[in-house]
Biopython code that builds the backbone (N, CA, C, O; Angstrom):
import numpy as np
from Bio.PDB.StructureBuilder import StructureBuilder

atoms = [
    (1, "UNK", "N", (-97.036, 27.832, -16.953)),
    (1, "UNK", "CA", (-96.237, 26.789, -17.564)),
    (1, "UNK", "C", (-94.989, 27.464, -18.134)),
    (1, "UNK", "O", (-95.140, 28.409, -18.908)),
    (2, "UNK", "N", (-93.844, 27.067, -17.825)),
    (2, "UNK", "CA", (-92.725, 27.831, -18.502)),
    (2, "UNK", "C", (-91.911, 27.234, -19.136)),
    (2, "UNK", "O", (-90.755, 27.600, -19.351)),
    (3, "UNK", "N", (-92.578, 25.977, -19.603)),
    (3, "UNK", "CA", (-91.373, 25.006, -20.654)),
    (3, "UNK", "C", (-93.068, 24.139, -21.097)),
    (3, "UNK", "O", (-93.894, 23.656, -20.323)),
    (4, "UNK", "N", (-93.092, 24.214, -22.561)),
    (4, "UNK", "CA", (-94.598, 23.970, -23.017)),
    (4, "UNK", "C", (-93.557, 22.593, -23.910)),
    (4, "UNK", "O", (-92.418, 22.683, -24.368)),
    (5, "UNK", "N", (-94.354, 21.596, -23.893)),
    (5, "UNK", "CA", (-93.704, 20.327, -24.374)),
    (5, "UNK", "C", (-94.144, 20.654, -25.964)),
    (5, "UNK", "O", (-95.122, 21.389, -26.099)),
    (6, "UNK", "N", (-93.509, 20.173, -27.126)),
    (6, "UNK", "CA", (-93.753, 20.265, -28.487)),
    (6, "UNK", "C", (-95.271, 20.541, -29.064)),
    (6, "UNK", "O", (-95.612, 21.483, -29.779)),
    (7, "UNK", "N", (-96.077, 19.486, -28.572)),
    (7, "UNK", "CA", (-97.843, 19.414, -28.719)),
    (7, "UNK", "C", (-98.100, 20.573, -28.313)),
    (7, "UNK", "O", (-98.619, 21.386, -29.079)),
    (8, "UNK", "N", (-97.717, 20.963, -26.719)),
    (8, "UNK", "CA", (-98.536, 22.053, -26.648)),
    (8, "UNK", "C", (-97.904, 23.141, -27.191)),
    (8, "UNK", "O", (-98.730, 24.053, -27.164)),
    (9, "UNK", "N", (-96.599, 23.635, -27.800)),
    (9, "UNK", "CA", (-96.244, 24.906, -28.004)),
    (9, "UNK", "C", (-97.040, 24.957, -29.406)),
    (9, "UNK", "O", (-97.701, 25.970, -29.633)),
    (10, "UNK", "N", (-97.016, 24.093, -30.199)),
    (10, "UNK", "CA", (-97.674, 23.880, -31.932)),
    (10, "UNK", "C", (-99.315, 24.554, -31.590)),
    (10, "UNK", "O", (-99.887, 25.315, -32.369)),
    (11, "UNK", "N", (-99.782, 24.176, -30.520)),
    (11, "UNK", "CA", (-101.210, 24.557, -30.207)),
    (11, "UNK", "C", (-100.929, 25.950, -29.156)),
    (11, "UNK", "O", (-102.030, 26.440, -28.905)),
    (12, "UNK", "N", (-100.008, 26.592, -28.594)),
    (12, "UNK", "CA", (-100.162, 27.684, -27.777)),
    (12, "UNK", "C", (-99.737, 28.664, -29.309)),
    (12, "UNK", "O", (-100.116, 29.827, -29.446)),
    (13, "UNK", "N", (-99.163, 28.153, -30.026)),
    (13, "UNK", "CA", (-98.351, 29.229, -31.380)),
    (13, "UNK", "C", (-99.451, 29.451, -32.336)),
    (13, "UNK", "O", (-99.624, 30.437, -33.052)),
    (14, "UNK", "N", (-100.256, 28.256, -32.227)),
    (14, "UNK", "CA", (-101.828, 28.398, -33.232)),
    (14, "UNK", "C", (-102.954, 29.339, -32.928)),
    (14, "UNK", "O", (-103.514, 30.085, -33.730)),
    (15, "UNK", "N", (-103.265, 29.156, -31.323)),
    (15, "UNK", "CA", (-103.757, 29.973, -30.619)),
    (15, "UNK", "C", (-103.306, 31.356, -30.906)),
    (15, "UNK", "O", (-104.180, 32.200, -31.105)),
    (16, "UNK", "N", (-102.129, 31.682, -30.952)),
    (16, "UNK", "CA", (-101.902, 32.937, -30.306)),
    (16, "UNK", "C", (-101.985, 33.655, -31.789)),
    (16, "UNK", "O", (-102.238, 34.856, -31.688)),
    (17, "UNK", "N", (-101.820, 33.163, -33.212)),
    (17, "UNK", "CA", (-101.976, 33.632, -34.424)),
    (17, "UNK", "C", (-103.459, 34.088, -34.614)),
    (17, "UNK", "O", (-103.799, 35.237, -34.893)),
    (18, "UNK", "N", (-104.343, 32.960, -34.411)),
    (18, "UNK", "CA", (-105.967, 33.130, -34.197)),
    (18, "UNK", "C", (-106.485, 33.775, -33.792)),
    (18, "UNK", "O", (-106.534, 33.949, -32.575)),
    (19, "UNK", "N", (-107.292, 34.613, -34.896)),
    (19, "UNK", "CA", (-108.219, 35.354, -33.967)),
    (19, "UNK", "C", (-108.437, 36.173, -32.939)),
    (19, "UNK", "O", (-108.095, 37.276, -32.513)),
    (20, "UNK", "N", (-109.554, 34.689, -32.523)),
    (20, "UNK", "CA", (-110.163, 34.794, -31.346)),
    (20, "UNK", "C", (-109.731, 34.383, -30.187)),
    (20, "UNK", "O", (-109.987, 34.796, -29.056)),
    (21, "UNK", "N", (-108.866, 33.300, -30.657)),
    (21, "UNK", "CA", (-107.961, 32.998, -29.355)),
    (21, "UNK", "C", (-106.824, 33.705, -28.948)),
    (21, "UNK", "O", (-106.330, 33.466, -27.846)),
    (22, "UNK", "N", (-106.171, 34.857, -29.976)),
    (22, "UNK", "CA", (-105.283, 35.225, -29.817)),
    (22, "UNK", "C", (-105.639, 36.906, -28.895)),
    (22, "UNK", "O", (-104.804, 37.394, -28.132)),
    (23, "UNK", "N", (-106.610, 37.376, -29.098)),
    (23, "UNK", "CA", (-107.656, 38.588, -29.128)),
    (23, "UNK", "C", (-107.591, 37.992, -27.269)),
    (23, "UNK", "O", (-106.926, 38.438, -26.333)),
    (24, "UNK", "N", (-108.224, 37.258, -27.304)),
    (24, "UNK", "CA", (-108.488, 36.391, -25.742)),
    (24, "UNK", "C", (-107.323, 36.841, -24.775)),
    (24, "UNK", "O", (-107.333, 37.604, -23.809)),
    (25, "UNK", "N", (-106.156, 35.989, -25.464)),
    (25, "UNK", "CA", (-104.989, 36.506, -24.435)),
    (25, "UNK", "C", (-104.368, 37.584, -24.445)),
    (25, "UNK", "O", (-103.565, 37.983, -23.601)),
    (26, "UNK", "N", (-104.701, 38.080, -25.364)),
    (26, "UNK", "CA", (-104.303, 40.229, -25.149)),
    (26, "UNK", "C", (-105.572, 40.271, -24.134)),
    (26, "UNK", "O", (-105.138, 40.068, -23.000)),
    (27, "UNK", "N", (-106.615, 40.410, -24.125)),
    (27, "UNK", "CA", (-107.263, 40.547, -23.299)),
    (27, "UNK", "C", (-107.147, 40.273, -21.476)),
    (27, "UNK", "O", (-107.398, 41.052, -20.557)),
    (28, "UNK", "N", (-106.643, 38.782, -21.451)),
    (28, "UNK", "CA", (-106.320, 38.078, -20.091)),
    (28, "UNK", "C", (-104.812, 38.802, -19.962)),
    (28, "UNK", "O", (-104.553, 39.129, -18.804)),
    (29, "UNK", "N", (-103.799, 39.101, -20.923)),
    (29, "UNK", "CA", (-102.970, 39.499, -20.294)),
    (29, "UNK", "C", (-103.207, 41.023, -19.714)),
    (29, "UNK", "O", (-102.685, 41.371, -18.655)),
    (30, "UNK", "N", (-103.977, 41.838, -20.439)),
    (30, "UNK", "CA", (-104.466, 43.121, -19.701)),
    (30, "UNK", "C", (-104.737, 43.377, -18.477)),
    (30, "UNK", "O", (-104.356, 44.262, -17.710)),
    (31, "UNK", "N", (-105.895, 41.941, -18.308)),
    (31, "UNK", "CA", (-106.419, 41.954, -17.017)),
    (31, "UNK", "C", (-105.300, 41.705, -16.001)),
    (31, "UNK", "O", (-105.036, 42.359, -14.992)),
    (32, "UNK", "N", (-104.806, 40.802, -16.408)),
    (32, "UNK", "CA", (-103.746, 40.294, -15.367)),
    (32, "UNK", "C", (-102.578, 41.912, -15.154)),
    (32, "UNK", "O", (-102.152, 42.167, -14.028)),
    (33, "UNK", "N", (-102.258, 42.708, -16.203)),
    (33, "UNK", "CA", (-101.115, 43.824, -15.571)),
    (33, "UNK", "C", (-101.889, 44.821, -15.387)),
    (33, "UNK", "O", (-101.319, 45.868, -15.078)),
    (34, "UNK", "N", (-103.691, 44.853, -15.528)),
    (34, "UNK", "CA", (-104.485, 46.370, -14.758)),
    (34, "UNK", "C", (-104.555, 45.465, -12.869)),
    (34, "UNK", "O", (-104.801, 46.150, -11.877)),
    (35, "UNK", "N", (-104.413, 44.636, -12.815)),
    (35, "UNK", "CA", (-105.192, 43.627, -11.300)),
    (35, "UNK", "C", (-103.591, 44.251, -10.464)),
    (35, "UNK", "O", (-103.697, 44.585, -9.284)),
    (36, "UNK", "N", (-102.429, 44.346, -11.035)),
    (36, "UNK", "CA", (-101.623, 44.968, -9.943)),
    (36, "UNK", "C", (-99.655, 44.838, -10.837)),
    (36, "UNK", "O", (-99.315, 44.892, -12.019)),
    (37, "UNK", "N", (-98.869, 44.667, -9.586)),
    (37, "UNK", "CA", (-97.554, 44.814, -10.196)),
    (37, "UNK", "C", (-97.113, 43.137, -10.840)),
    (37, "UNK", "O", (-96.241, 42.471, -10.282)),
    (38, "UNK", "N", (-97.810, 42.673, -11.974)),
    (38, "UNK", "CA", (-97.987, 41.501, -12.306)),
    (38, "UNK", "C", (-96.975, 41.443, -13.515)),
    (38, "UNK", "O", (-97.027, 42.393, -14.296)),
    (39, "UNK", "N", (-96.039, 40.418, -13.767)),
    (39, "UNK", "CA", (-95.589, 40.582, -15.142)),
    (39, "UNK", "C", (-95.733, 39.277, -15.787)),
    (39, "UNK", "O", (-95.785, 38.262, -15.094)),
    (40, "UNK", "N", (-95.814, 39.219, -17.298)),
    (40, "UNK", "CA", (-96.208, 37.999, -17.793)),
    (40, "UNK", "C", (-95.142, 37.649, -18.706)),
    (40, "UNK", "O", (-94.762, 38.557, -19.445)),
    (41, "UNK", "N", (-94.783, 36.931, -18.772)),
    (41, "UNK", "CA", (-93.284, 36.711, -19.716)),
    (41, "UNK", "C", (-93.562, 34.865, -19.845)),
    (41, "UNK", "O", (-94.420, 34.134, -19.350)),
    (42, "UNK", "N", (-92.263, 34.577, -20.844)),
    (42, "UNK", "CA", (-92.033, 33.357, -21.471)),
    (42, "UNK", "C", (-91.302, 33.102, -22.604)),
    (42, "UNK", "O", (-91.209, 32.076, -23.279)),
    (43, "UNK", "N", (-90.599, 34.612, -22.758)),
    (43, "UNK", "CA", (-89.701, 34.730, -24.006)),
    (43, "UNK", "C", (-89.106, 33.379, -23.662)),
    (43, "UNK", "O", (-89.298, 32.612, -22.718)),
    (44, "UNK", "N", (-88.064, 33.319, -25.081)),
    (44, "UNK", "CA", (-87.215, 32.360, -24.976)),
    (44, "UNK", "C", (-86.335, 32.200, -26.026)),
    (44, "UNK", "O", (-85.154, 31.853, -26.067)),
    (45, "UNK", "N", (-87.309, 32.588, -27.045)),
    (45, "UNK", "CA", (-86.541, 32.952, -28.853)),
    (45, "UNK", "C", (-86.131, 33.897, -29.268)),
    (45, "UNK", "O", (-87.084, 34.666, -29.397)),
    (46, "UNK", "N", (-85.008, 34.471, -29.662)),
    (46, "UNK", "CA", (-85.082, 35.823, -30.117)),
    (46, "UNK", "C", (-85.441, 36.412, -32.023)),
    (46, "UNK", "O", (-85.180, 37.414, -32.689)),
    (47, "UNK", "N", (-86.125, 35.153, -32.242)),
    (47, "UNK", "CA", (-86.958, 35.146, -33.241)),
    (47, "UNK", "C", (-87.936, 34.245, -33.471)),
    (47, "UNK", "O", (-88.099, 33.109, -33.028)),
    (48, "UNK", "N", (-88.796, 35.141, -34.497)),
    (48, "UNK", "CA", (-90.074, 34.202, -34.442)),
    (48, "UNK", "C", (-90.208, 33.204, -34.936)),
    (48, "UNK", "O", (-89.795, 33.572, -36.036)),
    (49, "UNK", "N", (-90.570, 31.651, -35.165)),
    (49, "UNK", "CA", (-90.645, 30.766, -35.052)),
    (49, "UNK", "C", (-90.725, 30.221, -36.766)),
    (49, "UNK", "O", (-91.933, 30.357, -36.961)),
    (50, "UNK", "N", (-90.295, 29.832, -37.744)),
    (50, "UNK", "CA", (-90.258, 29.446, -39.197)),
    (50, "UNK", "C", (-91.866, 29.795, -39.261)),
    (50, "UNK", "O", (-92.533, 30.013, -38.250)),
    (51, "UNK", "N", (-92.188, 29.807, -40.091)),
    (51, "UNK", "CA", (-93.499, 29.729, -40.538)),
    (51, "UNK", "C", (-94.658, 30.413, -39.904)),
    (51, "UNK", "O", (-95.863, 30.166, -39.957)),
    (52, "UNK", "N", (-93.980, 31.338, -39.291)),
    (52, "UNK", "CA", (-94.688, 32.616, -38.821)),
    (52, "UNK", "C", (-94.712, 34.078, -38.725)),
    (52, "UNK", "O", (-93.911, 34.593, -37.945)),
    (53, "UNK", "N", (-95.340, 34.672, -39.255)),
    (53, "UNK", "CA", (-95.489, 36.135, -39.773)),
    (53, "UNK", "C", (-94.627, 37.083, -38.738)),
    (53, "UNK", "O", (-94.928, 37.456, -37.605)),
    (54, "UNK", "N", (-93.684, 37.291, -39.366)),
    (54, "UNK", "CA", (-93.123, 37.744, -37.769)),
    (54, "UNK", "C", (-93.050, 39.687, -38.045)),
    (54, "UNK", "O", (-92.026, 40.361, -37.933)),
    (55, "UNK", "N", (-94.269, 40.149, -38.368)),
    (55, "UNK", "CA", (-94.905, 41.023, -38.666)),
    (55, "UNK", "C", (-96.589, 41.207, -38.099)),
    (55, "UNK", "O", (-97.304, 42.209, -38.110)),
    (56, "UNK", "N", (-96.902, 39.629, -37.554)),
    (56, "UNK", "CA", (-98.399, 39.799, -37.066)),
    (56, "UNK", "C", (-98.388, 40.639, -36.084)),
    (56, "UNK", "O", (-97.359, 41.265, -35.827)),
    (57, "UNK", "N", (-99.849, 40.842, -35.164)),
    (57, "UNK", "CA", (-99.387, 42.058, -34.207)),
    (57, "UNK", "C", (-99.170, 41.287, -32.819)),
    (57, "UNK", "O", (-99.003, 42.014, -31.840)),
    (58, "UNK", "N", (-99.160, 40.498, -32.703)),
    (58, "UNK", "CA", (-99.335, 39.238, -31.692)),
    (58, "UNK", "C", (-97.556, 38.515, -31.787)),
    (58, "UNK", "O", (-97.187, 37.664, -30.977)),
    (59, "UNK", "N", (-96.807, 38.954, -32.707)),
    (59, "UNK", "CA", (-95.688, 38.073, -33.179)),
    (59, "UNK", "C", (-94.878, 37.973, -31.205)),
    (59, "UNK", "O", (-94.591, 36.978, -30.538)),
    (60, "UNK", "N", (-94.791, 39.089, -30.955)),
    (60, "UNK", "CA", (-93.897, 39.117, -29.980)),
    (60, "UNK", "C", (-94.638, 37.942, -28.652)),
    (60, "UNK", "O", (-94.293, 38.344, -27.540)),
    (61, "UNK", "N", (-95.431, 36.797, -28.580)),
    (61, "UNK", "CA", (-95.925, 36.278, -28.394)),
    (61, "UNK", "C", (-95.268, 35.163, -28.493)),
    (61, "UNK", "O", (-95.059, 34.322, -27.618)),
    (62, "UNK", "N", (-94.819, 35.183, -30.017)),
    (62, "UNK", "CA", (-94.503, 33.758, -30.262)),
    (62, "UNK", "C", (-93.052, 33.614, -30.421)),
    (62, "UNK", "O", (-92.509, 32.895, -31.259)),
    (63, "UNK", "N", (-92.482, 34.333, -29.577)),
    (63, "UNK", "CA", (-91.071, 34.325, -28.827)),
    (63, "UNK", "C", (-91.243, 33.653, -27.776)),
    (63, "UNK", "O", (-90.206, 33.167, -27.324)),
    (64, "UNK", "N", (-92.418, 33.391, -27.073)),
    (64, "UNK", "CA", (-92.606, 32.556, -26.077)),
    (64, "UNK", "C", (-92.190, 31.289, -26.286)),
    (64, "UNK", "O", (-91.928, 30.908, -27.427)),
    (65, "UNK", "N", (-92.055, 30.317, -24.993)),
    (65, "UNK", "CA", (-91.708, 28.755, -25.554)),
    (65, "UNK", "C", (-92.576, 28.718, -24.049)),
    (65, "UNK", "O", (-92.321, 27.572, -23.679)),
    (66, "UNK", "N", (-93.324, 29.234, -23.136)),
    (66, "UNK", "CA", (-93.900, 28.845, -22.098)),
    (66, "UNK", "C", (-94.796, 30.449, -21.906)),
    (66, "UNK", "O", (-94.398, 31.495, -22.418)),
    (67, "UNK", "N", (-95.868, 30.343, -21.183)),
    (67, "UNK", "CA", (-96.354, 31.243, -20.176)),
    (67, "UNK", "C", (-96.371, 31.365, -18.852)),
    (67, "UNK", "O", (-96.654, 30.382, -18.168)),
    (68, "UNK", "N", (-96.087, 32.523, -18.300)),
    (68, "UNK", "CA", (-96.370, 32.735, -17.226)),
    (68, "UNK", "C", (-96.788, 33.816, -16.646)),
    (68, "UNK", "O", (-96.927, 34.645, -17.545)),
    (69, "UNK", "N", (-97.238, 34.555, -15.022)),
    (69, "UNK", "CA", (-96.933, 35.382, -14.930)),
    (69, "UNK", "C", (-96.690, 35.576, -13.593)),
    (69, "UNK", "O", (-96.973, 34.732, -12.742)),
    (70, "UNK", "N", (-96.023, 36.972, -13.283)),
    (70, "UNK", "CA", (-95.889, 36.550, -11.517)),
    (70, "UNK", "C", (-95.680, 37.671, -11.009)),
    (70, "UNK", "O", (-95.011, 38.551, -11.551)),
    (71, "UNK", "N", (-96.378, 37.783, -9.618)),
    (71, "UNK", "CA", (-96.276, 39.308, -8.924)),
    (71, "UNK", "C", (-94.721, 39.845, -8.783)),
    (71, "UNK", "O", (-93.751, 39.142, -8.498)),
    (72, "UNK", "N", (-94.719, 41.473, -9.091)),
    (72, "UNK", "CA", (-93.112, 41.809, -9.105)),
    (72, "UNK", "C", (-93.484, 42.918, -7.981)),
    (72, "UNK", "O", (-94.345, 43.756, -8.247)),
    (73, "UNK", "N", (-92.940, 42.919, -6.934)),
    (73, "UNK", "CA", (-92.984, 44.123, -5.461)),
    (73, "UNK", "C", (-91.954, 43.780, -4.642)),
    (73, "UNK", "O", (-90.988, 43.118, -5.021)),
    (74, "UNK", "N", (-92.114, 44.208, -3.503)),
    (74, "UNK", "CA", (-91.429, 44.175, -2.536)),
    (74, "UNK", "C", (-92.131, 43.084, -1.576)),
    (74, "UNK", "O", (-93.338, 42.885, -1.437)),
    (75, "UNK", "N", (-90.718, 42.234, -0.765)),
    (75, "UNK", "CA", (-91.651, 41.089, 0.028)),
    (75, "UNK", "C", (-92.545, 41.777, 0.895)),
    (75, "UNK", "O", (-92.343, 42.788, 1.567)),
    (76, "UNK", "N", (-93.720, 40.967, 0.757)),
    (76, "UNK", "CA", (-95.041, 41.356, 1.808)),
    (76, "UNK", "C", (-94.648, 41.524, 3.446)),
    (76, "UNK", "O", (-93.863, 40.925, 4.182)),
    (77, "UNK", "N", (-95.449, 42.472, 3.610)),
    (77, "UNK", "CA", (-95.419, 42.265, 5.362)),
    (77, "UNK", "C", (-96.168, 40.804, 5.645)),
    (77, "UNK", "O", (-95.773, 39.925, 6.410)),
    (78, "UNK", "N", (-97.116, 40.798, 4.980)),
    (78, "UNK", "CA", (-97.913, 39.495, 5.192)),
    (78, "UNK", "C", (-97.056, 38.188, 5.148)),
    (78, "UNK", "O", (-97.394, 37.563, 6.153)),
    (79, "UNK", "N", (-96.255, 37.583, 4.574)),
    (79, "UNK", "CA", (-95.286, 36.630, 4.365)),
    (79, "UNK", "C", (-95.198, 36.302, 5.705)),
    (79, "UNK", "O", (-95.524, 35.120, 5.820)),
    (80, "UNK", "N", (-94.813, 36.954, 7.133)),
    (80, "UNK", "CA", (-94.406, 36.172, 8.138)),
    (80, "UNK", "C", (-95.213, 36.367, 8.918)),
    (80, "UNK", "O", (-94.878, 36.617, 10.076)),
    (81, "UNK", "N", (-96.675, 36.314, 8.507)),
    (81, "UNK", "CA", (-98.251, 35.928, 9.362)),
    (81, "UNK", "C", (-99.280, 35.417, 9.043)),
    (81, "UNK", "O", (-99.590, 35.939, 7.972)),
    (82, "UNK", "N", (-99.790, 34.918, 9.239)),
    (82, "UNK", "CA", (-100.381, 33.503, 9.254)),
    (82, "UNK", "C", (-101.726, 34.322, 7.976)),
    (82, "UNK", "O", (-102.741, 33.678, 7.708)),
    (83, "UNK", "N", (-101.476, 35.774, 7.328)),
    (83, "UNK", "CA", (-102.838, 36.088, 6.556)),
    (83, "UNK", "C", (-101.422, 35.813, 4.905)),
    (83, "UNK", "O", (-101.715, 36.247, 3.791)),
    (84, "UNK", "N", (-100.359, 35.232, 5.107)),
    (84, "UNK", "CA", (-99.791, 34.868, 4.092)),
    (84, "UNK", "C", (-100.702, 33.883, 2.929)),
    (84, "UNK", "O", (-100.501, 34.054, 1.727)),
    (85, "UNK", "N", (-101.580, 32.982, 3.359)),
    (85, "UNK", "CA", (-102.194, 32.033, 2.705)),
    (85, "UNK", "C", (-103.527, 32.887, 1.805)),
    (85, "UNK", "O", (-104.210, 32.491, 0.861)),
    (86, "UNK", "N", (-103.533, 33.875, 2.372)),
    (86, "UNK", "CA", (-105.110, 34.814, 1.589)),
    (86, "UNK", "C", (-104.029, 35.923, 1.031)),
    (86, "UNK", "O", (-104.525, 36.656, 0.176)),
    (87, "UNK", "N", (-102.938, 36.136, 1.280)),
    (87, "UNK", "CA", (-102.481, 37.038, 0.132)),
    (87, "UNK", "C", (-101.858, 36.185, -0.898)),
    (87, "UNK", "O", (-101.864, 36.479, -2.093)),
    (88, "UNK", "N", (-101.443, 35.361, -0.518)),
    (88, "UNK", "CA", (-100.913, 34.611, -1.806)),
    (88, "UNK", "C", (-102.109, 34.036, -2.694)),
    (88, "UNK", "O", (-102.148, 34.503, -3.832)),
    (89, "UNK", "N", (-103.187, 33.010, -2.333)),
    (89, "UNK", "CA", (-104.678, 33.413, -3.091)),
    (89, "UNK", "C", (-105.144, 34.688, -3.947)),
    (89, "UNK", "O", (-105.231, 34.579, -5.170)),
    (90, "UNK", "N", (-105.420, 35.800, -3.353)),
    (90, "UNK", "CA", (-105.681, 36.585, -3.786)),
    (90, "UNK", "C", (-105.117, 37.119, -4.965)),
    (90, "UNK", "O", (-105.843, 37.614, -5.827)),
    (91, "UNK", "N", (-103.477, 37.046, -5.123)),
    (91, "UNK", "CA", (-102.301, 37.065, -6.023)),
    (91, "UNK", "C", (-102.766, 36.056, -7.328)),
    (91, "UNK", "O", (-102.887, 36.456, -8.486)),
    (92, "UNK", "N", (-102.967, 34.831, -6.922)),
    (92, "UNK", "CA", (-103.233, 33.540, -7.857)),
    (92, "UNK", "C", (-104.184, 33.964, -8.677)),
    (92, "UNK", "O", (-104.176, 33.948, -9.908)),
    (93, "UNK", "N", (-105.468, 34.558, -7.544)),
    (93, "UNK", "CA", (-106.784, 34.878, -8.577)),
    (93, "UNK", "C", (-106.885, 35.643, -9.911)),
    (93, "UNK", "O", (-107.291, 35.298, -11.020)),
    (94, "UNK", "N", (-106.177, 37.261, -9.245)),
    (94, "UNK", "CA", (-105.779, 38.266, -9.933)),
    (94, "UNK", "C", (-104.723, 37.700, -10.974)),
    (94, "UNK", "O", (-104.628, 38.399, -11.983)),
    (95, "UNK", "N", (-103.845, 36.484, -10.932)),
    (95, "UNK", "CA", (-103.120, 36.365, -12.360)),
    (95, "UNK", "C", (-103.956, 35.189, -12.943)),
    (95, "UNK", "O", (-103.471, 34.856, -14.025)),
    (96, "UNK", "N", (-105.159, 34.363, -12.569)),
    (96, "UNK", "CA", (-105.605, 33.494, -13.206)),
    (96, "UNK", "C", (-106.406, 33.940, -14.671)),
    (96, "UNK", "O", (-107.139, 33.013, -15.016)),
    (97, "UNK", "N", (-106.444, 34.665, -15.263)),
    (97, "UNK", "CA", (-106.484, 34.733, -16.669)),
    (97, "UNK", "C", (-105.959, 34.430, -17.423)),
    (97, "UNK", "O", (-106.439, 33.899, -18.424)),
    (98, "UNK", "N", (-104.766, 34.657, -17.225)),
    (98, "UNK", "CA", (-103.752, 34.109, -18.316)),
    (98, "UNK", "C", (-103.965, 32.270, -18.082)),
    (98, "UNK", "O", (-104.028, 31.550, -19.078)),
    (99, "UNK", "N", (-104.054, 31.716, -16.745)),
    (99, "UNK", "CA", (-103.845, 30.783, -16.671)),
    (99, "UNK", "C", (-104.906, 29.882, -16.989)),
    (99, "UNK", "O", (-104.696, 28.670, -16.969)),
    (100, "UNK", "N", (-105.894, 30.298, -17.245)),
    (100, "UNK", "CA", (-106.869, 29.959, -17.705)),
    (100, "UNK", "C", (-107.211, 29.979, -19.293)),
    (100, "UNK", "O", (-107.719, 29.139, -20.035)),
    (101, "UNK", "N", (-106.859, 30.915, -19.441)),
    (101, "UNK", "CA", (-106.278, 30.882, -21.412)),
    (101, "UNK", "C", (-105.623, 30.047, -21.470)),
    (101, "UNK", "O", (-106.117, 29.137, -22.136)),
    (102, "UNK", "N", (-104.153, 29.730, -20.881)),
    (102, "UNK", "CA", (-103.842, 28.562, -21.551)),
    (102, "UNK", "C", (-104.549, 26.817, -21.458)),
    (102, "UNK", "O", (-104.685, 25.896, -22.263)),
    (103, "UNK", "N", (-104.845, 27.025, -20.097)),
    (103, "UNK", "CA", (-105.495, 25.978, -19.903)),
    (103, "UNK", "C", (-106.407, 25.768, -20.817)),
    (103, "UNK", "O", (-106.245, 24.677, -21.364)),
    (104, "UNK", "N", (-107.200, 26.300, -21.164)),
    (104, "UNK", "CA", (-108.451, 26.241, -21.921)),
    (104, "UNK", "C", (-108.017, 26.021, -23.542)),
    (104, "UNK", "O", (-108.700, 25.556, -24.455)),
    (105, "UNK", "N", (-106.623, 26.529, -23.563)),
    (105, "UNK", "CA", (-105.624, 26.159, -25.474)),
    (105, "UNK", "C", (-105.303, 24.528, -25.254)),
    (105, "UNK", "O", (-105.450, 23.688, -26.142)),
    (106, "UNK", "N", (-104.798, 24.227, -23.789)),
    (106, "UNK", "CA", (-103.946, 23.110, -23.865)),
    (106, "UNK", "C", (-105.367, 22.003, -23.865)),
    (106, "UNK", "O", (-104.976, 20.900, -23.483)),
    (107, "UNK", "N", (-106.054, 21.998, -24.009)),
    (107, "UNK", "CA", (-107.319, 21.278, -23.091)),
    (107, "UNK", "C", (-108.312, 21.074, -24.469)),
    (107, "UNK", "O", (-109.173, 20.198, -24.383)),
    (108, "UNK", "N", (-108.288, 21.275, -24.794)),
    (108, "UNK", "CA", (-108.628, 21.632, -26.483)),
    (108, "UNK", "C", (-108.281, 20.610, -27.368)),
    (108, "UNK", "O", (-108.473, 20.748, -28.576)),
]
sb = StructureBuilder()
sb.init_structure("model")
sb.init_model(0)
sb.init_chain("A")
sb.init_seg("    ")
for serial, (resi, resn, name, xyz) in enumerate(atoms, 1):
    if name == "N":
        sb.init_residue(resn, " ", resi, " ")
    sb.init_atom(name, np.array(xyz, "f"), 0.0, 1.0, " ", f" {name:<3s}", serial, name[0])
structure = sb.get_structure()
């Protein structure tokens, strides 16, 4: 998601202060940049948001206004043969953590 509508940024900014939810997506974002050349971004602020510790260890987080993340390489050989549809899958899987954290904030 790379533009989070008001509701959900109030609940992705709550999340990401929390805990356990916040612990979660350091975690999913790990997974997602050990799985390959993956980057996760969503800056957007170049400060942190009123009413937030912009000293937590998570702060640089809540420069976000969206999540995402997305393979960074060189175009595939695969792209112009028909095994394009299982590398691009395979890509999806390996970044579905993150995407699943949020899903699981917005859903809430």
């Amino acid at each position: 998601m790379h533009m989070l509508d008001k509701e959900q940024l109030a609940a992705f900014r709550d999340a990401i202060v929390d805990a356990k939810q916040g612990t979660a997506l350091m975690a999913a974002i790990d997974k997602v940049k050990k799985a390959g050349p993956y980057a996760v971004g969503g800056a957007a602020r170049k400060t942190v948001p009123r009413g937030f510790d912009k000293e937590h260890p998570r702060a640089e987080l809540l420069l976000y206004e969206g999540l995402h993340s997305a393979w960074e390489g060189p175009w595939p050989a695969e792209a112009a043969t028909a095994k394009c549809p299982d590398w691009c899958a395979a890509h999806f899987r390996a970044q579905w953590p993150v995407g699943k954290w949020l899903l699981g904030v917005l859903e809430s």
